[in-house]
VOGU-3710 file (C-alpha; in Angstrom, 3 decimals, decimal comma):
1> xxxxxxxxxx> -77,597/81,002/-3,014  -76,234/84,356/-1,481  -72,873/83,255/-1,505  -70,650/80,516/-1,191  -71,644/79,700/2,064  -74,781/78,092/0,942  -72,458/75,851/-1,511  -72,485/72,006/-0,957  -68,555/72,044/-0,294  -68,822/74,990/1,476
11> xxxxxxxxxx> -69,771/75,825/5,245  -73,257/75,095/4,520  -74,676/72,140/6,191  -75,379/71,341/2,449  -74,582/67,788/1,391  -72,762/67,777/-2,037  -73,979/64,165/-3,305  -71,517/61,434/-5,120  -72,689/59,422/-7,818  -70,129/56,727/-8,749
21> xxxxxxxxxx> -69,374/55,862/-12,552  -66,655/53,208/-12,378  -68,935/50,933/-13,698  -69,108/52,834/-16,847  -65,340/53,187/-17,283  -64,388/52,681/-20,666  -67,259/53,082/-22,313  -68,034/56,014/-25,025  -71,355/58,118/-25,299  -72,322/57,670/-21,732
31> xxxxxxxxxx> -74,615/60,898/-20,660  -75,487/62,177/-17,255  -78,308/63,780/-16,961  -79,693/65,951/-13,838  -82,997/66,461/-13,109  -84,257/69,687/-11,193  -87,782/69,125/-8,758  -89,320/72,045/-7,347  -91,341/71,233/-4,082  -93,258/73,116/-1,040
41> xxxxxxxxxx> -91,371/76,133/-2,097  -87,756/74,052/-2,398  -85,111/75,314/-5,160  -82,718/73,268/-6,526  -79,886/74,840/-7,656  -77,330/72,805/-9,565  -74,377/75,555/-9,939  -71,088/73,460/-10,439  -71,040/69,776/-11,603  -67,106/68,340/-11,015
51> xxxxxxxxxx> -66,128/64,761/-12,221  -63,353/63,625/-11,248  -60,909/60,288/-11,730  -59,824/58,573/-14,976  -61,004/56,266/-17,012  -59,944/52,861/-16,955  -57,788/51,398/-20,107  -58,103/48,102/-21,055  -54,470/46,202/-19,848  -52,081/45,083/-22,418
61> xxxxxxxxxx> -50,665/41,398/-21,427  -46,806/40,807/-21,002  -44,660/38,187/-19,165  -41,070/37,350/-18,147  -39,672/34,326/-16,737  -37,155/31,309/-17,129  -36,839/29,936/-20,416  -34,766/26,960/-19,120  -34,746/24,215/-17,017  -34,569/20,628/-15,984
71> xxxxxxxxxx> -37,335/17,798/-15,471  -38,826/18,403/-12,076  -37,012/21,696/-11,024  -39,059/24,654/-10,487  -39,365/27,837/-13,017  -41,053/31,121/-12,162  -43,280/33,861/-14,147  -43,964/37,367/-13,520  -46,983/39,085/-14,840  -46,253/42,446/-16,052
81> xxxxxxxxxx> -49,338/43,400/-17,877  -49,976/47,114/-17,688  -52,400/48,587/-16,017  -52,256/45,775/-13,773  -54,802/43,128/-14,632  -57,551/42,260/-12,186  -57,920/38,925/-13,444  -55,083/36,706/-15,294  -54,804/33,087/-16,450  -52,289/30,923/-17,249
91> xxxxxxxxxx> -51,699/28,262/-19,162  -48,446/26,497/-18,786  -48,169/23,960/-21,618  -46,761/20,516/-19,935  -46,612/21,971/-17,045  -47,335/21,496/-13,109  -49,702/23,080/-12,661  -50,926/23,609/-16,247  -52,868/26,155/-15,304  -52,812/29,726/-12,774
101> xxxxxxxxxx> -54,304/32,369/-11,443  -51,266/33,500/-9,730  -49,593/37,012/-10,306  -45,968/34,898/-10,244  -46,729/31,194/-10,724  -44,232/27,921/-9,958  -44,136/25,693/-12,805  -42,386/21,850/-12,948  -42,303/20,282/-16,153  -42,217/16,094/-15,919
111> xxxxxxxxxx> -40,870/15,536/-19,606  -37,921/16,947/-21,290  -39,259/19,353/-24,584  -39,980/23,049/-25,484  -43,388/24,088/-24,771  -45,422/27,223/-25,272  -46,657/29,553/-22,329  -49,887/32,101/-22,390  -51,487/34,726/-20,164  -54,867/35,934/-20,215
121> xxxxxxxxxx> -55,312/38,820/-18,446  -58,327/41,454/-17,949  -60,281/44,397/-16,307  -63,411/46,318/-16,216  -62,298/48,131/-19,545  -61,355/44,992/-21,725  -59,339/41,935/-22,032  -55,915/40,987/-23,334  -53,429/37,980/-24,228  -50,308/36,790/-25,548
131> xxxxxxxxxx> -48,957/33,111/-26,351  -45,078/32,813/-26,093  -44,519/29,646/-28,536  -41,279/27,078/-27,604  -40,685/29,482/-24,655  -39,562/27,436/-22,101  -37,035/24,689/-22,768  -36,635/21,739/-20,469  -34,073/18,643/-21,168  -33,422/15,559/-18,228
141> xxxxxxxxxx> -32,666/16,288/-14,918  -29,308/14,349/-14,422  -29,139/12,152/-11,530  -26,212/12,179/-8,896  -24,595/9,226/-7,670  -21,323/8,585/-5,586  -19,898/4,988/-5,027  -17,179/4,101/-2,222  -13,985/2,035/-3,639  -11,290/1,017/-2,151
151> xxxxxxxxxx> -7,886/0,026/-3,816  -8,125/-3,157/-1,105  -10,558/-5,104/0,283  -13,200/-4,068/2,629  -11,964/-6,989/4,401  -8,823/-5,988/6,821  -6,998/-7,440/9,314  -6,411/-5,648/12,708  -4,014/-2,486/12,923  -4,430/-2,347/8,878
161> xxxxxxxxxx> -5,025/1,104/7,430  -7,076/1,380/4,655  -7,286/4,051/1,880  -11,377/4,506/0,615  -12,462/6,946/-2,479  -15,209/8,640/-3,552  -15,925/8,923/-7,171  -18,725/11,227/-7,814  -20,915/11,352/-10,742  -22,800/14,891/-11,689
171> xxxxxxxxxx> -21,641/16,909/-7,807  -21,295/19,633/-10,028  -18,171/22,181/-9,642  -18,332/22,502/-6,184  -19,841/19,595/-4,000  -20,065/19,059/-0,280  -18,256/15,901/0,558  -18,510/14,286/4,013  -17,134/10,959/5,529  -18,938/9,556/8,523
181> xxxxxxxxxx> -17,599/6,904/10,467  -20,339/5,191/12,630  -22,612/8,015/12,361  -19,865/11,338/12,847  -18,376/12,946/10,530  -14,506/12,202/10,457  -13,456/14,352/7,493  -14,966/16,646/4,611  -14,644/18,322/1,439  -12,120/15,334/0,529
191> xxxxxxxxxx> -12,361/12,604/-2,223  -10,211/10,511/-0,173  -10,315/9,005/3,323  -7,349/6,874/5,379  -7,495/5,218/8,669  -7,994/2,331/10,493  -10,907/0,715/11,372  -12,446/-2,546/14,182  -14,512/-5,348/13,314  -18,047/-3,931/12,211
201> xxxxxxxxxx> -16,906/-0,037/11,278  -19,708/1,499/9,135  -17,783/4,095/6,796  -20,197/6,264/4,910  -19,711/9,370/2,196  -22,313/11,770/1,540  -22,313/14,110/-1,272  -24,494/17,466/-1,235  -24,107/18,310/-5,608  -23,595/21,460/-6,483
211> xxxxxxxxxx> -25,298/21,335/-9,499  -28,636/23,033/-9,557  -30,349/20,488/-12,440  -29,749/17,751/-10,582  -32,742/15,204/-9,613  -31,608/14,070/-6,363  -28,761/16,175/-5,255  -28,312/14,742/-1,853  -26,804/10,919/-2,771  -24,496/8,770/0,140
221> xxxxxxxxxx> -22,709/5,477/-0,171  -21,467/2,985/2,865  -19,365/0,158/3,495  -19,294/-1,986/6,743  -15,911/-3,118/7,331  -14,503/-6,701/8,473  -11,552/-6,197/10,402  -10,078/-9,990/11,268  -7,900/-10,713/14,150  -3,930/-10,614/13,929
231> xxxxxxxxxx> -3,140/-14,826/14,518  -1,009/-15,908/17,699  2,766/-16,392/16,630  5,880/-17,468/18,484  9,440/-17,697/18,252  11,399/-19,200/20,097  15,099/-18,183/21,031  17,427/-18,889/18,429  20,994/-19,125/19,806  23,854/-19,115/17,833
241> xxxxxxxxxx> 25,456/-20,641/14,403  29,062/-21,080/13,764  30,686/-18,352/10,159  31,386/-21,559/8,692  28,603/-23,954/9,514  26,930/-24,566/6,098  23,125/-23,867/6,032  21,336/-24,447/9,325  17,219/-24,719/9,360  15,675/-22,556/11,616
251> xxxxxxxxxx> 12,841/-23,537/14,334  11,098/-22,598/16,959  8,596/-20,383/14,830  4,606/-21,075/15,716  2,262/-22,186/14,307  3,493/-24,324/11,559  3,578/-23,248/8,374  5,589/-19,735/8,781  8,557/-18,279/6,275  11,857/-17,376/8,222
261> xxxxxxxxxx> 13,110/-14,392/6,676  16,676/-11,802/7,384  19,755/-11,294/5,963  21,427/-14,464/4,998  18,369/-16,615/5,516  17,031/-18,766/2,188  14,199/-21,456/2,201  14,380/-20,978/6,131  17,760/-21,783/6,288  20,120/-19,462/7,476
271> xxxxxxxxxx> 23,794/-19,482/5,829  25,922/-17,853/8,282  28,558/-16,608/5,638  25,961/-14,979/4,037  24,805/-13,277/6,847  28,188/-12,658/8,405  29,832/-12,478/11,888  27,861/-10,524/14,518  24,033/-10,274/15,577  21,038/-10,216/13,122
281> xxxxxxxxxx> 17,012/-10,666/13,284  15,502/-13,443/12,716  11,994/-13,097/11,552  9,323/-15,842/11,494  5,490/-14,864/9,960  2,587/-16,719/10,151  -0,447/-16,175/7,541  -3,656/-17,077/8,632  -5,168/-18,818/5,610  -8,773/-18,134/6,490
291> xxxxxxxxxx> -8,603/-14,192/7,120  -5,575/-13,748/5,353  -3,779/-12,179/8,623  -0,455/-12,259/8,845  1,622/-11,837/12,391  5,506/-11,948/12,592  7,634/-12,749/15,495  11,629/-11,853/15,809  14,621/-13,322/17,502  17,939/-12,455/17,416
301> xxxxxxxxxx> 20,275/-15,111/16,301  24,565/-14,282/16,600  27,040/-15,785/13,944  30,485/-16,651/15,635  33,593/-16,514/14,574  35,498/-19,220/13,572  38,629/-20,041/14,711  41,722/-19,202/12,515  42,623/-22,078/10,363  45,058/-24,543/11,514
311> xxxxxxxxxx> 47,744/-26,423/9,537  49,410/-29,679/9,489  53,381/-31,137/9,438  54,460/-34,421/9,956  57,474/-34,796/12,474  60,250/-37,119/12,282  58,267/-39,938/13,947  55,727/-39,908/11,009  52,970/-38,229/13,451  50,903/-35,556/12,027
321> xxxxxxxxxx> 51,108/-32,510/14,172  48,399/-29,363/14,375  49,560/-26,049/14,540  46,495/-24,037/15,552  46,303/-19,686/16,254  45,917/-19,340/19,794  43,649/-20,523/22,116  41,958/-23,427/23,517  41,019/-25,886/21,179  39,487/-29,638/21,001
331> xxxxxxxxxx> 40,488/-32,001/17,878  39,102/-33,817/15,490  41,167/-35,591/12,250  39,616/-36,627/9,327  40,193/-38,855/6,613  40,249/-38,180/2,642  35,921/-38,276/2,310  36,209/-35,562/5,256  34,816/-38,449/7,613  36,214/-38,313/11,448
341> xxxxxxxxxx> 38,903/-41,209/12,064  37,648/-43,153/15,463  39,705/-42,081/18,218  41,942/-39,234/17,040  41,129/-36,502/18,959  44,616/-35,206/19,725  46,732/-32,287/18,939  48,603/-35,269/17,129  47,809/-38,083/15,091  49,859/-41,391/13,380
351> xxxxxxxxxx> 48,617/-42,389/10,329  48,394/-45,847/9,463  48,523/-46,006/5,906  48,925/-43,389/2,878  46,451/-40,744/2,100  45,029/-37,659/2,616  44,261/-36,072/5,696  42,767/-32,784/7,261  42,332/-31,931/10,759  39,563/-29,823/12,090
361> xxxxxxxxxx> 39,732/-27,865/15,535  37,419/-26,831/17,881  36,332/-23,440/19,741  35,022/-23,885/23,340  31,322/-22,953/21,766  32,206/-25,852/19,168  33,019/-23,047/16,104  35,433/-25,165/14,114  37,697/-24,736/11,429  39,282/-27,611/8,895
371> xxxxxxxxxx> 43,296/-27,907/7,849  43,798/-27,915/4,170  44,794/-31,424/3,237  47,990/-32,821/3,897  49,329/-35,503/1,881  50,822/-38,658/3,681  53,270/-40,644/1,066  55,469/-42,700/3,234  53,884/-45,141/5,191  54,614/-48,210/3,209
381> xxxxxxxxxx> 58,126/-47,679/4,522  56,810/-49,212/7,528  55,698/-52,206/5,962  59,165/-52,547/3,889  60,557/-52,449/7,718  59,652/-56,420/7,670  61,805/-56,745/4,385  64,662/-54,595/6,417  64,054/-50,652/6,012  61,999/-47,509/6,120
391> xxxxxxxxxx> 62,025/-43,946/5,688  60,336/-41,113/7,139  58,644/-38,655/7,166  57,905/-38,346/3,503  57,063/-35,509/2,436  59,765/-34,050/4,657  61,217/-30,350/5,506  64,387/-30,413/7,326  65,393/-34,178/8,262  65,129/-37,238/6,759
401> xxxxxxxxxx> 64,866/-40,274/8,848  66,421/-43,476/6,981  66,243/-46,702/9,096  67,740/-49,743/8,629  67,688/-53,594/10,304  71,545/-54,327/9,624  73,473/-52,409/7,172  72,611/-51,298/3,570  74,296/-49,054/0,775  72,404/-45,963/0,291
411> xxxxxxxxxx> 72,109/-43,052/-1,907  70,273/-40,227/-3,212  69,737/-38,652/-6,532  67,823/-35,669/-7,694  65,430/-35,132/-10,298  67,800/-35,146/-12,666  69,171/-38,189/-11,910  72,312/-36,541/-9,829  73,658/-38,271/-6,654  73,253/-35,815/-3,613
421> xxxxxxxxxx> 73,730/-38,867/-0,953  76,000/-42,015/-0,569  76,597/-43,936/2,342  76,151/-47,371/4,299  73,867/-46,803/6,926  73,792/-49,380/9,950  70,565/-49,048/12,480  69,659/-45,524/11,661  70,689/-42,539/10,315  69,100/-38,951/10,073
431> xxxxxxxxxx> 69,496/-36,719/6,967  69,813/-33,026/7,134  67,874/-31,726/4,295  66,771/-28,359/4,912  68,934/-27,004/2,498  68,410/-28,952/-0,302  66,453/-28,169/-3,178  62,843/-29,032/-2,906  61,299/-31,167/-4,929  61,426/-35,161/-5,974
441> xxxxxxxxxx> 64,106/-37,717/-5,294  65,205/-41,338/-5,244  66,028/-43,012/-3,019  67,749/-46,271/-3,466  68,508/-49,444/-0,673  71,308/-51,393/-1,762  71,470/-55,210/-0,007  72,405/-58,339/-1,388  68,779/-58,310/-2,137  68,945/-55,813/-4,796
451> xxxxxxxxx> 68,079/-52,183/-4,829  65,044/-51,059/-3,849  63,825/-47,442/-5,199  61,793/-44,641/-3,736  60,589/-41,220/-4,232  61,203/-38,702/-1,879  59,514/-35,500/-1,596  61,048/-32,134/0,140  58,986/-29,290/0,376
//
């Protein structure tokens, strides 16, 4: 041609033609050859020949991926053969799937072991592979688990709170914890859950695990809850006892079959020293003994003072007298066994024979109090009176009443034997003795008779 103009890649309406040679990449000794055909009067000219590209190179296989798992979690591969196959295969040796195509495959494995992995991978300009031996590792898949406990029963009785915990088994370092009560979630994150709860409750604790291994990392656990009614208990009002009423048995408490309980109260009995002067509970629970339930009533119950304690003196009639503190008071004497003597009610009483005797007041709420024992010594004097004499009182403070039918000799000696009185009495005569010594004397009658002797006591 001319010029350039009349090129193929030039202006010239010339077609430059393309022959394609991919096929052939990779081989040696391949030859092109051109072949030049003169016609009506055409020239071929064939001035520049340019071949361009590169040849293909055969790849060279190569693979990453985990070398570690558990049964039935998921491991990944990555092809990185270079040049970049066009065609791979893998074979995954007990594995799921065993075999793939893909550039970046999934893999399970079933059954715990090593096992070995290979890629085959190719192109138009050859064919590689390479076998990793024991690469992958694979042990058990632990299994989760979490089991609801409670220190109690899952039987409760109404207005009970109950403490319930979790105890997890592989949640790994970090596990999601929530408690559901009757399908929302009351509280989370916690191993522990308190409350209270009606008949039916369903309490349930679901655990997300945090470890990755696991089989089944979502696991729950539930408990429906019997919650049993409290029972019906009364009391009724308990009043008062007296300071120094001995044990009294308490009442009034149903149903049947309830403890008393409070301070001073023992095998249902309250003992009001025990428990002391003034105001206190009384408390009376009932156990159901089918659900267990127990209910408890209270009353308050008031311990009263007693009235101060009185005392007892004889006066020169041979009545007993009680001095009582101050007040109004109602009377009752008693004999030596502590029994009440029919009739004597009064702020006096006169003996009728020897003995001791107590007397025991009462408040206007009927608190009573009880004499110490007085000693009465002298009463056979009244019998002697038929054989001519008598003396009273005996024991005796300040005078000493000596009475006689006719006349008689009389005298007095101490302990020691010394005479302290003589005279002749005639009728009667009364002694002043306050100032004598107390203690024991005789006293001796002297009639035709004889001489009678008898002790005296001062105090």
């Amino acid at each position: 041609p001319a010029d350039s103009t009349y090129w193929c890649h030039g202006s010239s309406s010339v077609s430059c033609p393309t022959i394609d040679l991919d096929a052939y990449s990779g081989s040696s000794g391949v030859r092109i050859k051109f072949v030049a055909v003169n016609g009506y009067g055409n020239n071929i000219y064939l001035d520049n020949i340019n071949i361009s590209g590169q040849a293909q190179l055969p790849p060279v296989a190569a693979f990453t991926g985990d070398t570690a798992g558990c049964t039935g979690k998921a491991l990944q591969f990555y092809d990185y053969t270079a040049p970049t196959a066009s065609a791979r295969l893998w074979s995954f040796q007990g594995g799921t799937p065993s075999t793939s195509t893909s550039a970046n495959p999934v893999v399970t494995y079933s059954t715990p072991g090593t096992y070995d992995v290979k890629l085959v991978v190719s192109n138009a300009a050859g064919v590689d592979s390479v076998v990793m031996p024991n690469y992958v590792m694979i042990v058990s898949a632990p299994v989760a688990d979490i089991i609801l406990t409670t220190s109690g029963s899952t039987t409760l009785c109404n207005g009970d709170s109950a403490t319930f915990t979790a105890t997890p088994t592989n949640g790994g370092l970090n596990p999601t914890i929530n408690w559901i009560l009757n399908g929302t979630v009351v509280s989370s994150n916690t191993f522990t859950y308190s409350g209270t709860f009606v008949n039916n409750d369903v309490l349930k604790v679901e655990m997300l695990s945090s470890d990755d291994c696991v089989a089944n990392p979502s696991v729950a656990d539930s408990l429906t809850l019997t919650v049993n009614s409290l029972p019906t208990v009364t009391l009724g009002s308990q009043g008062y006892v007296c300071e120094l009423d001995g044990p009294q048995l308490l009442s009034g408490g149903q149903p049947l079959g309830g403890v008393y309980s409070g301070s001073g109260i023992v095998n249902d009995s309250i003992y009001p020293s025990t428990a002391g002067v003034g105001s206190h509970w009384v408390y009376y629970t009932y156990t159901d003994a089918t659900t267990g339930c127990s209910k408890t009533k209270q009353r308050a119950i008031s311990v009263q003072p007693a009235p101060g304690k009185p005392t007892v003196s004889q006066n020169t009639t041979g009545e007993l007298e009680a001095a009582t503190p101050a007040g109004t008071f109602t009377y009752e004497w008693l004999d030596a066994n502590m029994d009440p003597i029919s009739g004597a009610t009064g702020a006096t009483f006169l003996p009728q024979s020897n003995g001791d005797y107590y007397v025991r007041i009462f408040s206007n709420i009927l608190c009573s109090n009880v004499s110490d024992v007085y000693s009465v010594v002298n009463i056979g004097f009244g019998e002697a009176l038929t054989s001519g004499w008598s003396v009273y009182p005996n024991p005796a403070q300040k005078v000493l009443t000596i009475r006689i039918e006719g006349s008689a000799d009389v005298r007095l000696l101490d302990a020691a034997g010394r005479l302290v009185y003589k005279g002749t009495i005639s009728g009667e005569a009364n002694l002043d003795v306050e100032n004598w010594a107390r203690g024991t004397y005789v006293l001796q009658i002297i009639t035709d008779s004889g001489i009678e002797n008898e002790a005296i006591v001062l105090h």
